[in-house]
C-alpha positions in Angstrom: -5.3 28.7 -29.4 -8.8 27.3 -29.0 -11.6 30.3 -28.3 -12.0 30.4 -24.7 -16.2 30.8 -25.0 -16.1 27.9 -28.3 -14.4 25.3 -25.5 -17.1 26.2 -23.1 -20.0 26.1 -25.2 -21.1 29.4 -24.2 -22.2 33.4 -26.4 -19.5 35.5 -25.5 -22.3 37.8 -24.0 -23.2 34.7 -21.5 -23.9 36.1 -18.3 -21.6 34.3 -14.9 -24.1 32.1 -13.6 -24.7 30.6 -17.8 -20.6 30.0 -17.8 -21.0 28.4 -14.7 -23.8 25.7 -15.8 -22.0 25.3 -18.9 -18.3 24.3 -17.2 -20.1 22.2 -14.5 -22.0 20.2 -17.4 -18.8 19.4 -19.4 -16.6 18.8 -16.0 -19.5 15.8 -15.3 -18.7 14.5 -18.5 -14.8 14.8 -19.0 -13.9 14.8 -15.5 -11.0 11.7 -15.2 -13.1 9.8 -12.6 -15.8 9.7 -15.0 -14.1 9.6 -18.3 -10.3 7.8 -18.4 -9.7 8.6 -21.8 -6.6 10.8 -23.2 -8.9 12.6 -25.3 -11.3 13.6 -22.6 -8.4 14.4 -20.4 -7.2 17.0 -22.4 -10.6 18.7 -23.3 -10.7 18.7 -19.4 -7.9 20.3 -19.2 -8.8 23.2 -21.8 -12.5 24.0 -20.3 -10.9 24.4 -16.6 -8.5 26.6 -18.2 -11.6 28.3 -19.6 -13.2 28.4 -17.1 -10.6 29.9 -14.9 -10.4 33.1 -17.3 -14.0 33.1 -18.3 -15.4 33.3 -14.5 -13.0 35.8 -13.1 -14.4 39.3 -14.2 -10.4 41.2 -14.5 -9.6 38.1 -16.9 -12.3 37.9 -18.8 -12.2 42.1 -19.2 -8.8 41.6 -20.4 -9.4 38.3 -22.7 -12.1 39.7 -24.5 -10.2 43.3 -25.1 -7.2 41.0 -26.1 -3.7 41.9 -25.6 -2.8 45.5 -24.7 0.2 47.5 -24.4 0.6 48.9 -21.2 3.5 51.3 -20.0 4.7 51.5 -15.8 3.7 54.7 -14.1 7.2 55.3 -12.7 10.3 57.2 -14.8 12.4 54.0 -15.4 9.7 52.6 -17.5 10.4 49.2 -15.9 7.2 48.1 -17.5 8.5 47.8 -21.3 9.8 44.0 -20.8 6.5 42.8 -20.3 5.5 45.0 -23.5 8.3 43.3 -25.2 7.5 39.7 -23.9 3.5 40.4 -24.8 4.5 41.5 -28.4 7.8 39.7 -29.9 7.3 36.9 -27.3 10.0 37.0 -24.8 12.4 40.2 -25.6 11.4 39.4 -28.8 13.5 36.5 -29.7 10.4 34.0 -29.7 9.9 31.3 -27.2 10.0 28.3 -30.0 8.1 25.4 -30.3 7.0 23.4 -27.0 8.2 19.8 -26.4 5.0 17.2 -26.1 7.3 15.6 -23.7 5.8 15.8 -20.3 7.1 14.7 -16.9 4.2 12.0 -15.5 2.1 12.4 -12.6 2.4 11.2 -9.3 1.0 8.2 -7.4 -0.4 7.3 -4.2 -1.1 3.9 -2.7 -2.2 3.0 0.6 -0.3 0.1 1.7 -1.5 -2.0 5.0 1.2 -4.1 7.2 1.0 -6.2 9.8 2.8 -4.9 13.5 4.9 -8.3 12.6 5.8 -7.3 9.9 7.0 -4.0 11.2 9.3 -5.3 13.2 12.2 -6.7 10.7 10.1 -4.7 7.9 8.9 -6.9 5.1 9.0 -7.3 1.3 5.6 -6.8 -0.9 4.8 -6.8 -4.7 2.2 -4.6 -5.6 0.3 -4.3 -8.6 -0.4 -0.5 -9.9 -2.7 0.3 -12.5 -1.2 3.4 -14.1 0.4 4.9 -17.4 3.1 3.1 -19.1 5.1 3.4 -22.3 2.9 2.5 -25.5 5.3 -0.3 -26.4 4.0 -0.2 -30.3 5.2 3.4 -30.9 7.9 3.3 -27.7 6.6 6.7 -26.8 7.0 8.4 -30.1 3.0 8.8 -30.1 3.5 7.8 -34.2 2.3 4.8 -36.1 5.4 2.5 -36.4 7.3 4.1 -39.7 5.9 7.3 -39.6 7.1 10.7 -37.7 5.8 13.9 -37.0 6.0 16.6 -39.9 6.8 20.0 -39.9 3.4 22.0 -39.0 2.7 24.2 -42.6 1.1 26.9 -40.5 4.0 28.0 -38.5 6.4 26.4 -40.0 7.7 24.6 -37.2 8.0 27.7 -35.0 4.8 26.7 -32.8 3.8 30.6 -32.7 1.9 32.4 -35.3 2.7 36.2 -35.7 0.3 38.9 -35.8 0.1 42.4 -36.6 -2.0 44.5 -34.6 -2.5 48.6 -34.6 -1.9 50.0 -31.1 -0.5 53.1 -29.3 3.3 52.3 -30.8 2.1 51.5 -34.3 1.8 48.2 -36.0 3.4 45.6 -33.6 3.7 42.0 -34.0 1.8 39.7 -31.3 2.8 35.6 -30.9 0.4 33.3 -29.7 0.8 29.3 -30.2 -0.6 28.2 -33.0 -3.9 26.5 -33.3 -3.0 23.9 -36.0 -0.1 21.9 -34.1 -1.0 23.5 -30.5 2.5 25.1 -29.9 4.8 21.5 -30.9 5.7 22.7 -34.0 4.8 19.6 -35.5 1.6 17.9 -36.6 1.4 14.1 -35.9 0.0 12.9 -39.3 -0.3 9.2 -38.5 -1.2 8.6 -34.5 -0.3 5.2 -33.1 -3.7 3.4 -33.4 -3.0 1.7 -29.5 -2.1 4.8 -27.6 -4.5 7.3 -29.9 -0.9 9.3 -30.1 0.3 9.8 -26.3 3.0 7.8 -26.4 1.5 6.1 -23.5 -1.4 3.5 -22.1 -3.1 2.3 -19.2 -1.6 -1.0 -17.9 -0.9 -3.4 -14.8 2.6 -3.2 -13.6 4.3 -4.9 -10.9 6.3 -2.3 -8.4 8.1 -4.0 -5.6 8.6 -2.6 -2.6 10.9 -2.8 0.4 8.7 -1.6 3.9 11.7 -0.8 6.3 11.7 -2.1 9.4 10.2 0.8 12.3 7.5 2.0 10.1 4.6 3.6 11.4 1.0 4.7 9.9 0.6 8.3 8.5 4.7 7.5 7.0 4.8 7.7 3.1 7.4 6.2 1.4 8.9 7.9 -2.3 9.8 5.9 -5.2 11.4 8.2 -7.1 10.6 7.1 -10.9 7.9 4.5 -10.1 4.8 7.2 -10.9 2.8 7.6 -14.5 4.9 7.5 -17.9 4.8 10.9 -19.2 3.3 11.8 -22.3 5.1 11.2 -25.9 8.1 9.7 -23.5 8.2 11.0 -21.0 10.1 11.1 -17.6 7.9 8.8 -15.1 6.9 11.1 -12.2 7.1 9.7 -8.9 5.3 6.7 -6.5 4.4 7.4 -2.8 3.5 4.8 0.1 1.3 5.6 2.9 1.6 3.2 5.2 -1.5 2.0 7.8 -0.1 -0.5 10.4 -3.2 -3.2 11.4 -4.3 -3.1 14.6 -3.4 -6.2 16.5 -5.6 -7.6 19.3 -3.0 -8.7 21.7 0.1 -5.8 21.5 0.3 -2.4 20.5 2.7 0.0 20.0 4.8 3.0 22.2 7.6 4.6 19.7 9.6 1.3 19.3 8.6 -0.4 22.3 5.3 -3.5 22.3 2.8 -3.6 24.7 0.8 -6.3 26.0 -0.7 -7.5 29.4 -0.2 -10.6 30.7 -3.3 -12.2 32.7 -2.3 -13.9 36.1 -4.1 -16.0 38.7 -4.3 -15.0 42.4 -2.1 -18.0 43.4 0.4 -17.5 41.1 0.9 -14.1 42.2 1.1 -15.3 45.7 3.8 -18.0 44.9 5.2 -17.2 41.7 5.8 -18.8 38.7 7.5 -19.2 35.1 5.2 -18.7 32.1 6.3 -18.8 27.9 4.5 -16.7 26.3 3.8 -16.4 22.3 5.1 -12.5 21.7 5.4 -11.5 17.9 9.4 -12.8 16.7 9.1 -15.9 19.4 8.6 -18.0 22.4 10.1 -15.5 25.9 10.2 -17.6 29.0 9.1 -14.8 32.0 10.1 -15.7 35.8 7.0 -13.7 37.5 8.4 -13.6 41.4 6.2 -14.1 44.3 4.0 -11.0 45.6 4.2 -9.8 42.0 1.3 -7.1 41.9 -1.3 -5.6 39.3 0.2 -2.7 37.6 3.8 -4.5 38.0 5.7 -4.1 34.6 8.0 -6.4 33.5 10.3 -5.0 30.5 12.0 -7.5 28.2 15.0 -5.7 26.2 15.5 -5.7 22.3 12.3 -7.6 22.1 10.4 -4.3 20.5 10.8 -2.8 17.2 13.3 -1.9 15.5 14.2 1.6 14.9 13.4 3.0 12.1 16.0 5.8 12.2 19.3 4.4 14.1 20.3 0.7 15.3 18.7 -1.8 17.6 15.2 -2.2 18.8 12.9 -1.2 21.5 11.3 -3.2 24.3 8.4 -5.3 25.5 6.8 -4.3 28.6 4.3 -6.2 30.0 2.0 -5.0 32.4 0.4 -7.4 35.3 -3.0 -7.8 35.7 -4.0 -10.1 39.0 -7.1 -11.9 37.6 -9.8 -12.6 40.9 -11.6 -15.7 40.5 -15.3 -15.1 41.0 -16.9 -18.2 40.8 -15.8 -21.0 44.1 -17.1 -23.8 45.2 -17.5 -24.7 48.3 -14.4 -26.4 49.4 -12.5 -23.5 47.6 -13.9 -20.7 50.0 -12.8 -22.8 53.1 -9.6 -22.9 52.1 -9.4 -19.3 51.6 -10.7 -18.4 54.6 -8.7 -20.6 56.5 -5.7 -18.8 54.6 -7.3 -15.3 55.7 -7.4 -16.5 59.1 -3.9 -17.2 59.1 -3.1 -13.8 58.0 -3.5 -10.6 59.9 -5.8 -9.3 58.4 -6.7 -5.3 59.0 -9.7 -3.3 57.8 -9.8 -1.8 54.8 -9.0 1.9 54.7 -8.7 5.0 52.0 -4.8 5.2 50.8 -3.1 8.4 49.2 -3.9 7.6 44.7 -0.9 5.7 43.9 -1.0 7.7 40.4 2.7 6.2 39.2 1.0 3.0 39.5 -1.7 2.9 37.1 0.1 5.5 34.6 2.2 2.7 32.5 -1.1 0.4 32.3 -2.7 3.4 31.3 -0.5 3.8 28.3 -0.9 0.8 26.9 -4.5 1.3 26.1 -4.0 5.2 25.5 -2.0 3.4 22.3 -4.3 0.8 20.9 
């Protein structure tokens, strides 16, 4: 196992604020965002490690004393399995060599959709840039023809035994070995296009089925569709988080679309029929006369469709009486000779109709 203070850089008598400079140095130069490469990863991975022991002042008390028997203060000396485990590794039967087979990382991809698109769901292909089998050594991390050998050190165990004086005696301590790293085995010949990971960056094509009903801040889980894992292995997993575009004429309440529909004064007065564009077709409205600002009309199974369950929400449409401001003369005379025909009384303070506004309200609460 690689000397905590060597992977750091550091004097084993380096004061806190020393191990600090020298991890935040090596972490600007291997960190992943900054350095992609397998090897850098890995050294990454062993001065965090470091790093973790090195800066807490119990660990690093107890790494530089090295390992110590230690016996429970109680009388059914529950404390001699970890004794056990710390000396003959594990009850003493030996942990054997690790696999370099790894389970791959997750993924995350921010995917935008159109509120159309939301409403039957939609189909996309999207291209990842992640890990993927080495196809020249399959994920055997090997040149072609050639296999790992037995590690001469351990001899394929992955430990190296130790004996060490202590309070019992001579005891024997396991630790992994430094040669092969714990695998057991020593990759002689690494595949010259994956440097021996058994795995590369690449440009895959995932498709992907959005349901119908999806909203933003959902994720989606492709189980399988993450990184390849080193040396083989199993790809971890692919998530979706979903952001639905705004759209400037509806918006969205649960399953149901809202929009407003714009109105002149005289065809609120007499009524009329309108077609209007909504997002899956043409809807033919029959607006009756008197119709009033605030009125809303509700057009069923014209929404979304649900997500979770069958059918689809609504479209509600809320009125707006638009007031022309700009007449010409011969306009004005014929609405006042309409006002005159009317009886007409003064205007006066009514209770706040507050049911009125309230769906109206919504709609832009929701944009």
């Amino acid at each position: 196992m690689a000397d905590h203070y060597e992977v750091l850089g550091v004097d084993r008598a380096a004061t806190t604020d020393e191990i600090k400079k020298a991890y935040r140095r090596l972490a600007r130069e291997l960190h992943p965002d900054v350095n992609p490469s397998a090897e850098a990863s890995e050294r990454f991975k062993l001065v965090t490690h470091a790093y973790d022991v090195l800066s807490d002042p119990q660990q690093r008390d107890q790494y530089d004393r090295g390992p110590q028997p230690s016996f429970g203060g109680n009388a059914n000396f529950g404390g001699f399995g970890d004794i056990f485990e710390t000396f003959f590794g594990g009850g003493g039967g030996g942990r054997g060599p690790k696999s370099r087979r790894e389970r791959g990382q997750d993924a995350l991809l921010r995917v935008e959709v159109d509120l159309d698109e939301v409403i039957f769901g939609t189909h996309r292909d999207l291209e990842v840039d992640t890990a993927v089998i080495c196809e020249t050594c399959n994920g055997s991390c090997c040149q072609p023809g050639t296999a790992p050998v037995t590690c001469d050190i351990c001899h394929g165990t992955g430990q190296i035994q130790r004996s060490v004086r202590s309070l019992l005696g001579n005891v024997m301590t396991s630790s992994p070995c430094g040669t092969c790293r714990g695998y057991g085995t020593v990759i002689a010949t690494p595949c010259v296009t994956c440097q021996g990971q058994g795995r590369v960056r690449a440009r895959r094509t995932v498709a992907v089925d959005i349901p119908a009903g999806i909203d933003t801040g959902l994720r989606l889980q492709m189980p399988g569709s993450g990184e390849a894992g080193p040396a083989g292995g199993p790809n971890g997993d692919l998530y979706l988080e979903i952001k639905v575009r705004h759209h400037d004429v509806f918006s969205r309440d649960g399953d149901d679309l809202l929009c407003t529909l714009e109105i002149s004064m005289a065809d609120a007065i007499l009524g009329t029929t309108a077609t209007v564009k909504a997002l899956d077709g043409d809807i033919d409205l029959d607006l009756k006369a008197g119709v009033q600002s605030a009125d809303i009309l509700t057009v069923k199974d014209r929404g979304i469709s649900r997500l979770r369950g069958s059918g689809r929400g609504d479209l509600r449409i809320g009125i707006q009486v638009v007031t022309p401001t700009k007449l010409d003369h011969k306009e004005r005379e014929l609405i006042r000779k309409f006002a005159e025909t009317q009886k007409q009384n003064a205007p006066t303070l009514a209770h706040f109709q507050q049911g009125l506004f309230a769906k109206l309200r919504e709609r832009f609460l929701n944009v």
